[in-house]
C-alpha positions in Angstrom: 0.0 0.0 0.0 2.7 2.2 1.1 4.9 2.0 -2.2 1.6 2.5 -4.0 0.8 5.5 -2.7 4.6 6.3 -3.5 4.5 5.3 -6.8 1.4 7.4 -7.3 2.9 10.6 -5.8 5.7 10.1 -7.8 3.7 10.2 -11.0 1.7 13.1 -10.0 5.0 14.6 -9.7 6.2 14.0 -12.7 3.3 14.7 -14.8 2.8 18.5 -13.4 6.4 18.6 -13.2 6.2 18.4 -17.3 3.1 20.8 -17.6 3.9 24.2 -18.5 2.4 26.9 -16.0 2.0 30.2 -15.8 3.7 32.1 -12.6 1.8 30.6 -9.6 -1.7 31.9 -8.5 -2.0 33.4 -12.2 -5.0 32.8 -14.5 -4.1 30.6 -17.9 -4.1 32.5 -21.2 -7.7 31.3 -21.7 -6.9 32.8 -25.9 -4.5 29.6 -25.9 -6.5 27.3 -23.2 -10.4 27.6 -23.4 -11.1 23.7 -23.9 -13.0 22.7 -20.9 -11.6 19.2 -19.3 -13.0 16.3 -20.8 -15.9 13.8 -19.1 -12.6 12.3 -16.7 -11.7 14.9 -15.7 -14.9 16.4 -14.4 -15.8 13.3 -12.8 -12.6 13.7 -10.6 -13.7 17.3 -9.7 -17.0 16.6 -8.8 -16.0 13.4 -6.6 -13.1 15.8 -4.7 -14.9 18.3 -4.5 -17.8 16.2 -2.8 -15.3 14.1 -0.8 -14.1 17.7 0.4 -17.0 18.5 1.7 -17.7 14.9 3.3 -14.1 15.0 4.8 -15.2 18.4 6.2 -18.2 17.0 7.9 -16.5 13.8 9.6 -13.7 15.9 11.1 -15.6 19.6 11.5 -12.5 21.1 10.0 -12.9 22.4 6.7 -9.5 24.0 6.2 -8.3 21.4 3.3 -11.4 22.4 1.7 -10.7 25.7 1.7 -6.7 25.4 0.9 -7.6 23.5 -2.1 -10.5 26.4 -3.6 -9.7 29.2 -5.5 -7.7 32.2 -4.2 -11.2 34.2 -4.8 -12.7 31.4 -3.2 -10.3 31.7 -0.1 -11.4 35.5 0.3 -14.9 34.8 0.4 -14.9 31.7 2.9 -13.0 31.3 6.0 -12.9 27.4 7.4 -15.7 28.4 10.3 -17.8 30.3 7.3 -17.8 26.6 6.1 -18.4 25.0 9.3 -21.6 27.1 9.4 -22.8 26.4 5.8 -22.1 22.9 6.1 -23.6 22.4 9.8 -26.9 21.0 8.9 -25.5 18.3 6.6 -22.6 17.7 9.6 -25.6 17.7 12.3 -27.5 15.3 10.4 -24.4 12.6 10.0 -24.8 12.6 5.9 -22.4 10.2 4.8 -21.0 11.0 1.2 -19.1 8.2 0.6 -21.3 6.8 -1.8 -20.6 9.3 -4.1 -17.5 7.4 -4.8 -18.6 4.3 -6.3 -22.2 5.9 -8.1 -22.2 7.6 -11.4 -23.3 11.5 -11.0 -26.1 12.5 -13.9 -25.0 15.8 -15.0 -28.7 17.9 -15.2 -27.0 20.4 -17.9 -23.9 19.9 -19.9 -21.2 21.6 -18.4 -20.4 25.3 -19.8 -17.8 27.8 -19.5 -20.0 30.7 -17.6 -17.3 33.2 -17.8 -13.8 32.7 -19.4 -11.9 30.0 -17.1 -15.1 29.3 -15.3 -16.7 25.7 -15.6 -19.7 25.0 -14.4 -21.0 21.5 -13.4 -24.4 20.6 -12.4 -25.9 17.5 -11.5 -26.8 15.0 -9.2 -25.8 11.8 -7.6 -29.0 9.4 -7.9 -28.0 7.9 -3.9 -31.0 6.9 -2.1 -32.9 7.4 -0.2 -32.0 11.0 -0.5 -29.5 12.4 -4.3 -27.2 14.4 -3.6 -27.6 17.3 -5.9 -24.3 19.9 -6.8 -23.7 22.9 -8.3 -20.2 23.3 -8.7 -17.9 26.4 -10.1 -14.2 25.4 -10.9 -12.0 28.3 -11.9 -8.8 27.6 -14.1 -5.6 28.4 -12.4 -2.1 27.4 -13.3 -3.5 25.1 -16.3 -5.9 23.0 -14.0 -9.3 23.9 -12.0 -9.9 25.2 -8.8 -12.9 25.0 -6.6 -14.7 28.6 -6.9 -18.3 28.2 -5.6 -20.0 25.2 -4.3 -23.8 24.6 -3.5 -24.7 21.7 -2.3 -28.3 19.8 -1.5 -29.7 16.5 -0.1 -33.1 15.5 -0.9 -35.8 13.2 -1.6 -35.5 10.9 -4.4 -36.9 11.6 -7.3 -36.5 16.0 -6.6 -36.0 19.1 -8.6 -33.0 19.9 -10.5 -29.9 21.1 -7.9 -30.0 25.2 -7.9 -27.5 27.2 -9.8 -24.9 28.7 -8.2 -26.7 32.3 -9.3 -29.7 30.7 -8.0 -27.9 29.6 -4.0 -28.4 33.3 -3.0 -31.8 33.0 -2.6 -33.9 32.0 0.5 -33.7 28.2 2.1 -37.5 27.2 1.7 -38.7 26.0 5.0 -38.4 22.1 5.5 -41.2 20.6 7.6 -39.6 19.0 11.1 -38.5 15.6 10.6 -38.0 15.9 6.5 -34.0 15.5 6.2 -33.0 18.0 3.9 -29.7 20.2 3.7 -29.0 22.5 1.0 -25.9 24.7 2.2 -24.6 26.7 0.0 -21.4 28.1 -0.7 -20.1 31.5 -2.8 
């Protein structure tokens, strides 16, 4: 196990080791870079992503979380700003872990809302309860950051997860006893 994780870091290594970057922190030339990643690729930024969250909500510290998102990202949301949006999911011992081993159905194909912005939105079709993303990566040093998360749990079958434009608006009420979460993050 251990020399496999080895090996692994060593290839990681390697591989961004070759890429070309710009300076650190700095936004690609999106004229040169515009192509938005391919289906792989966004399946391994929703699943982080999620697992992020789910990591967060085991331990109550959502520091990796946050050292991993965008520097924008970093501005908006301290780790206790994301202890508090993620509190009702944390208080209700939501396990994510299925996420890992279920298909997500995207509910839109993904799209470049702004230049270097991707957005993915979908759902993963866990019962009793999907859970239902919105997700905002931003493209920094030729790979994607996360730049706005919003995040639900609810009944199977349920409406399509809100937009990131769409997470500013009110929590609906949930009737006591219905186990739903929709934190939001921006």
């Amino acid at each position: 196990m251990r020399n496999t994780l080895r090996t692994m870091l060593v290839t990681v290594l390697v591989v961004v080791g070759l890429a070309p970057l710009p300076a650190r922190g700095q936004p690609a030339d999106f004229r040169e870079e515009s192509s938005l990643p391919d289906a792989s690729a966004q399946l391994m930024l929703i699943r982080n992503t999620l697992t992020l969250v789910n990591h967060g909500n085991l331990t109550g510290n959502y520091t990796v979380l946050r050292d991993l998102a965008s520097e924008s990202f970093r501005r908006r949301q301290s780790a206790a700003d994301l202890a508090a949006t993620f509190a009702n999911l944390r208080q209700q011992k939501l396990d994510l872990s299925p996420i890992l081993v279920i298909e997500p159905q995207l509910t839109s194909p993904p799209s470049e809302i702004a230049p270097g912005r991707l957005q993915l939105v979908g759902q993963f079709p866990t019962r009793p309860q999907a859970v239902q993303f919105a997700l905002v990566f931003m493209r920094v040093d030729g790979g994607w950051m996360i730049d706005d998360i919003s995040l639900r749990v609810a009944p199977v079958p349920s409406a399509q997860p809100p937009s990131p434009r769409q997470a500013a608006q009110p929590v609906p009420r949930v009737p006591s006893g219905a186990p739903q979460a929709r934190p939001q993050v921006r």
